[in-house]
C-alpha positions as CSV (number, residue, x, y, z in Angstrom):
1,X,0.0,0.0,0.0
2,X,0.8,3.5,-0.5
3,X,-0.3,7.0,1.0
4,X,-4.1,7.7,1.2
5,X,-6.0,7.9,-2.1
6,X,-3.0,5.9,-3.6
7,X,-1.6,2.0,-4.4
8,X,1.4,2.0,-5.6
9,X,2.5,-0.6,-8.7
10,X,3.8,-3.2,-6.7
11,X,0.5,-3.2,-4.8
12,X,-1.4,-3.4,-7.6
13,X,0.9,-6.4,-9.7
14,X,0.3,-8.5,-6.6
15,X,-3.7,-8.2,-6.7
16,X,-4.1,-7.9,-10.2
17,X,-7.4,-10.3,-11.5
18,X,-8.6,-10.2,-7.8
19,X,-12.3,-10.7,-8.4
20,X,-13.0,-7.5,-5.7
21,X,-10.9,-5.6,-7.7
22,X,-11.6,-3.4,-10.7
23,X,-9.0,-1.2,-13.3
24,X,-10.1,1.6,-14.6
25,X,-8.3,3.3,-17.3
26,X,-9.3,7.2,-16.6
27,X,-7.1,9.1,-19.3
28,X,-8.2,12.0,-21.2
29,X,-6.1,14.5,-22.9
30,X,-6.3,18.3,-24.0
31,X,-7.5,18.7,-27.4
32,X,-4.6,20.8,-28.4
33,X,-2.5,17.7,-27.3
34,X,-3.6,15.5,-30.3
35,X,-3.2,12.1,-28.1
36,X,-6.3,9.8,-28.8
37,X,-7.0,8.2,-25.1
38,X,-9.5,5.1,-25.8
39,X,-7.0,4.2,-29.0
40,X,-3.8,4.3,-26.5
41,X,-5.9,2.1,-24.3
42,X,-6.4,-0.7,-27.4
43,X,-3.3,-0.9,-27.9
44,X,-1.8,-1.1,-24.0
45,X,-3.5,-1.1,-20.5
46,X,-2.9,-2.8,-17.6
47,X,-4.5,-6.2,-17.5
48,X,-8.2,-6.1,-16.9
49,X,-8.8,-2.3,-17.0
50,X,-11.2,-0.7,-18.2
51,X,-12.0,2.3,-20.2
52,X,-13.7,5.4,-18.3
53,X,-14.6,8.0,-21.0
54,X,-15.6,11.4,-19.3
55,X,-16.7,12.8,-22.3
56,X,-19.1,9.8,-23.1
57,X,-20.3,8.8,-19.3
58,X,-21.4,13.0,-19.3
59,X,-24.4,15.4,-19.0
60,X,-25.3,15.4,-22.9
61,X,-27.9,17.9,-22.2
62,X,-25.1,20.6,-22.4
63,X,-22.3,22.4,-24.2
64,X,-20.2,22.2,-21.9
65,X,-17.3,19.7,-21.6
66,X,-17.5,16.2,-19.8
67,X,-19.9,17.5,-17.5
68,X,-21.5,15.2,-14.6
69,X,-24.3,13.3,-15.8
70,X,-27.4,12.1,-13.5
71,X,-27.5,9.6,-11.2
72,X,-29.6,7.2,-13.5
73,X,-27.3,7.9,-16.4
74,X,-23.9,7.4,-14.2
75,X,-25.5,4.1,-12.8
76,X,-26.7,3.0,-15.7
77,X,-22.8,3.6,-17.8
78,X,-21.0,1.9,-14.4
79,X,-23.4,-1.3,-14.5
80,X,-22.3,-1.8,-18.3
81,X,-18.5,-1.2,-17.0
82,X,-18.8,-3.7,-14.5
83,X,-18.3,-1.3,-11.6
84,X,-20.4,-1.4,-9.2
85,X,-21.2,-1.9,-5.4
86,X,-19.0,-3.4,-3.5
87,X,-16.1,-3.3,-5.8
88,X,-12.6,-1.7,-4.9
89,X,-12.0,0.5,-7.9
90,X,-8.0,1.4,-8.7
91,X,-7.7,4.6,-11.6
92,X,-4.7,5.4,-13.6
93,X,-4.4,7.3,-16.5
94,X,-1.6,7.7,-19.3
95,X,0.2,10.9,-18.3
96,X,1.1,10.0,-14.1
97,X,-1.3,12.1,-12.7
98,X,-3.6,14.2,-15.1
99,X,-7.6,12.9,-15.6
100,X,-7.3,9.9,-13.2
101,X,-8.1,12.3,-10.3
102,X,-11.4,13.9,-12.1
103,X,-13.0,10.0,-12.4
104,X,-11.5,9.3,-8.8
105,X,-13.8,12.6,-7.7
106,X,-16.4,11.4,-10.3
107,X,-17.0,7.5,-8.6
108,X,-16.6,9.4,-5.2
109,X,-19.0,12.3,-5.4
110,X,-21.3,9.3,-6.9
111,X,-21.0,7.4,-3.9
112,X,-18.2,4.9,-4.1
113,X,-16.6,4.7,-1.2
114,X,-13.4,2.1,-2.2
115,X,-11.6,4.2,-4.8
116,X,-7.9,4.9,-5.2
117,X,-5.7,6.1,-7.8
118,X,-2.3,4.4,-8.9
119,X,0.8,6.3,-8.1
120,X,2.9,6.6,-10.7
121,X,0.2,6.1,-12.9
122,X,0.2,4.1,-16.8
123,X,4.2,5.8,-17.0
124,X,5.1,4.4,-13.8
125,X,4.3,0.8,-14.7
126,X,5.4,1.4,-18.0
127,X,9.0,2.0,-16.9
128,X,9.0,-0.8,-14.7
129,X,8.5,-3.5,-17.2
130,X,5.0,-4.3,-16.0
131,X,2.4,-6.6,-17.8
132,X,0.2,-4.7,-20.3
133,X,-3.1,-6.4,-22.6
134,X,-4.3,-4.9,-26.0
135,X,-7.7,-5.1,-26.9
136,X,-11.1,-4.0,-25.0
137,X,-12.0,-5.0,-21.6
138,X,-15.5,-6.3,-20.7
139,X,-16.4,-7.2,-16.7
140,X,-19.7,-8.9,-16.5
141,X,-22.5,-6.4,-15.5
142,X,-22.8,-5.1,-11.8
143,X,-25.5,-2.9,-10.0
144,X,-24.0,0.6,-9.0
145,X,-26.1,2.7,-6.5
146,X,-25.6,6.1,-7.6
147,X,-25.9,8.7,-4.7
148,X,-24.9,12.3,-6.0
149,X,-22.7,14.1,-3.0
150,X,-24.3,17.7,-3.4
151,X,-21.4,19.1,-1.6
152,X,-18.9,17.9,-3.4
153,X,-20.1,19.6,-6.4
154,X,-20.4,23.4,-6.9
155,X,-22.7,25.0,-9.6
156,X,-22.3,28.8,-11.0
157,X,-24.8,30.4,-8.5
158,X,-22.7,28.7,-5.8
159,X,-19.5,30.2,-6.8
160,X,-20.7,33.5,-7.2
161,X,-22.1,33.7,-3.8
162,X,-19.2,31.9,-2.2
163,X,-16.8,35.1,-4.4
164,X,-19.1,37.4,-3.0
165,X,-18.4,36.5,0.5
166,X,-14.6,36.0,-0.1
167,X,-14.8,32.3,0.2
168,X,-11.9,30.3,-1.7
169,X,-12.2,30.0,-5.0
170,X,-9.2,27.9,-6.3
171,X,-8.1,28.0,-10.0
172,X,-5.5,25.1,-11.4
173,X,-5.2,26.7,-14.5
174,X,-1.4,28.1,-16.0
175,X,-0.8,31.5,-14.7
176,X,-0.7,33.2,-18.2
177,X,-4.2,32.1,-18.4
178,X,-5.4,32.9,-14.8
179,X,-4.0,36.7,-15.8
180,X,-5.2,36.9,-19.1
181,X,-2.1,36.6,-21.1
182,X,-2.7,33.7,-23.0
183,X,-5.9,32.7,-25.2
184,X,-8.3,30.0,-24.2
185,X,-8.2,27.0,-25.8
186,X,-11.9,26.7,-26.2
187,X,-13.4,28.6,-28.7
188,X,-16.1,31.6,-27.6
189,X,-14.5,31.3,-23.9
190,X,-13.1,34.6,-22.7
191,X,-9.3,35.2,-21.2
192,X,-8.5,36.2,-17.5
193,X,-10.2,35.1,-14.1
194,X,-13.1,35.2,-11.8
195,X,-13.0,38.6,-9.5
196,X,-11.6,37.1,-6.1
197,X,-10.8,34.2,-7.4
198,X,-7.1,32.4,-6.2
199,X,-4.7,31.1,-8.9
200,X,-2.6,27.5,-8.2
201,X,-1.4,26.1,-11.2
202,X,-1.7,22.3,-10.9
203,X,1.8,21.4,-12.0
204,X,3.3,23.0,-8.6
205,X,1.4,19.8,-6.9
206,X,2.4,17.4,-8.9
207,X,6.6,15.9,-9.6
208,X,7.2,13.6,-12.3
209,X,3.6,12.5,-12.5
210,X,3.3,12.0,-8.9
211,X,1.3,13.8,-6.0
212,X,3.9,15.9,-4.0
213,X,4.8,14.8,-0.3
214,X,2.3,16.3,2.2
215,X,4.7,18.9,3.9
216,X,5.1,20.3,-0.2
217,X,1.2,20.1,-0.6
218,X,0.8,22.1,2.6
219,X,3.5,24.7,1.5
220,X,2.1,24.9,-2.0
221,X,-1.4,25.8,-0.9
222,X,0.1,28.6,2.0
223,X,2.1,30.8,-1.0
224,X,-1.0,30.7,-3.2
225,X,-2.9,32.1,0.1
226,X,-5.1,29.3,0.5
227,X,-6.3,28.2,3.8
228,X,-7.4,24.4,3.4
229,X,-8.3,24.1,6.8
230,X,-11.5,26.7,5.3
231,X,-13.8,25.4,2.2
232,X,-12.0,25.7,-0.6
233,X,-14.2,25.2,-4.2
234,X,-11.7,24.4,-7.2
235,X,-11.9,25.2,-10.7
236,X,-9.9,25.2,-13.8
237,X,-10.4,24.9,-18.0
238,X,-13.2,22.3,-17.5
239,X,-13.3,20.6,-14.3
240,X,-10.3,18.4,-15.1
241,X,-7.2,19.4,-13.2
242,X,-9.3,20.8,-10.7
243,X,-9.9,17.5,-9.1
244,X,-6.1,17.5,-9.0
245,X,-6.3,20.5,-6.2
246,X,-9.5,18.1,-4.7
247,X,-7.3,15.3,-4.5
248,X,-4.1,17.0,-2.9
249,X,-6.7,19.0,-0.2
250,X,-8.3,15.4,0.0
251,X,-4.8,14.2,1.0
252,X,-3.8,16.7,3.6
253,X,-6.7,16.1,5.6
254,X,-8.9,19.2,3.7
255,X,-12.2,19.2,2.0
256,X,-13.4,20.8,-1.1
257,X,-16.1,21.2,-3.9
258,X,-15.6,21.0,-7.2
259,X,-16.5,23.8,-9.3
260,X,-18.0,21.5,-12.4
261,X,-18.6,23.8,-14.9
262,X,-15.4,25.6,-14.3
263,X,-13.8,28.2,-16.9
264,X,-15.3,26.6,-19.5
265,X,-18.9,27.8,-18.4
266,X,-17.6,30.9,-16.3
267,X,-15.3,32.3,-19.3
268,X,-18.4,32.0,-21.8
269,X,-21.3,34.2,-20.3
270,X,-21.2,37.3,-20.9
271,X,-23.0,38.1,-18.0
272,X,-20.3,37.3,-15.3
273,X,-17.8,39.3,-14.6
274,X,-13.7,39.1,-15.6
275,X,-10.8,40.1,-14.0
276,X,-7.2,39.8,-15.7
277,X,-4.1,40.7,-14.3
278,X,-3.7,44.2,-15.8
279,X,-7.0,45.4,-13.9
280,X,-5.2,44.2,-10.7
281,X,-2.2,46.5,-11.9
């Protein structure tokens, strides 16, 4: 075993094909990034993964990226993965530590309660000389009792109100984007940052596709200003790599919501407000 939220490789090589167990293959890339996730996984995943698509098992309702879908809809895509009650569920995903944290909060905030990420990630096992399989994986069907955690997720009214009464609003974004220096990937979605709103980059928690040590995490949080012994709501580009800053308060003992709609929604109305760097001076 590893540190909480985590196995590490060696863990997982010595239950792999344990019939409590399930693998779930959680990568997703930027766009911009041209990497094809579900084809990486046909060609190599850990033995008896399993493929967990955010932008299929989403809210199709909306524009907006990979957002949560329903409780019926979430139960309904787990049973045909095979994941459901009972199970202890292990995430990885191809870049270390990148989407697997996002379906970790995902299975979570639906209720899971057994739900881990591998440390080290697809890389990690990768450079160890571990088994991989090609192919698809298919678990027989399983009943998942999907019970949506309202707290863990925060809407745009939510955020908002928490800004207004200078609760912490945490942004993983880069900094050039937080400040309005650098263009949105997404087309139609504005530059710069929610008014009150604290920037800490992702990267600054992570080294070498690995969580960083708690006393880091702690220190990371206290130069970006953030308190995570307070509620802390994360954001980012589209919910993503805010479930990175979830998973690292998650880890030093904190709690937070997850901002779902993130920059993505928050960058495209007209009607909220913007701040960028220059109006800070």
């Amino acid at each position: 075993m590893s540190r909480p939220n985590f196995v590490s490789t060696e863990w997982l090589l010595t239950h792999l094909g344990e019939p409590g167990l399930a693998i779930i293959d959680g990568s997703w890339y930027l766009p911009a990034i041209g990497r094809d996730a579900k084809a990486e996984y046909r060609l190599g995943h850990i033995p008896g993964a399993v493929f967990f698509d955010i932008d299929e098992i989403a809210d199709k309702r909306t524009a907006l990226p990979h957002m949560l879908p329903d409780p019926v809809a979430f139960a309904s895509a787990m049973r045909k993965l095979g994941l459901g009650d009972g199970i202890r569920m292990i995430v990885y995903d191809g870049e270390g530590l990148f989407s697997a944290p996002r379906v970790w909060w995902t299975l979570r905030t639906f209720g899971a309660e057994d739900v881990q990420i591998l440390e080290g990630g697809l890389p990690k096992w990768k450079a160890e000389g571990r088994p991989l399989e090609e192919g698809e994986v298919v678990r027989q069907p399983r009943h998942f009792s999907a019970r949506l955690d309202h707290g863990a997720v925060a809407d745009v009214d939510q955020v908002r109100t928490a800004l207004d009464h200078g609760a912490q609003v945490v942004d993983a974004r880069p900094a050039p984007r937080f400040a309005g220096q650098a263009a949105e990937p997404r087309p139609g979605v504005r530059a710069g940052h929610m008014p009150g709103s604290i920037n800490l980059p992702f990267q600054r928690l992570l080294d070498n596709g690995t969580l960083r040590p708690p006393a880091e995490l702690w220190q990371a949080f206290s130069e970006a200003g953030v308190d995570v012994k307070k509620p802390v709501i994360t954001s980012c580009g589209s919910g993503v790599s805010a479930a990175i800053l979830s998973l690292a308060i998650a880890t030093i003992g904190g709690s937070s919501s997850l901002y779902d709609g993130s920059w993505a929604e928050w960058g495209s109305r007209e009607d909220l407000p913007i701040a960028t760097k220059s109006d800070a001076g």
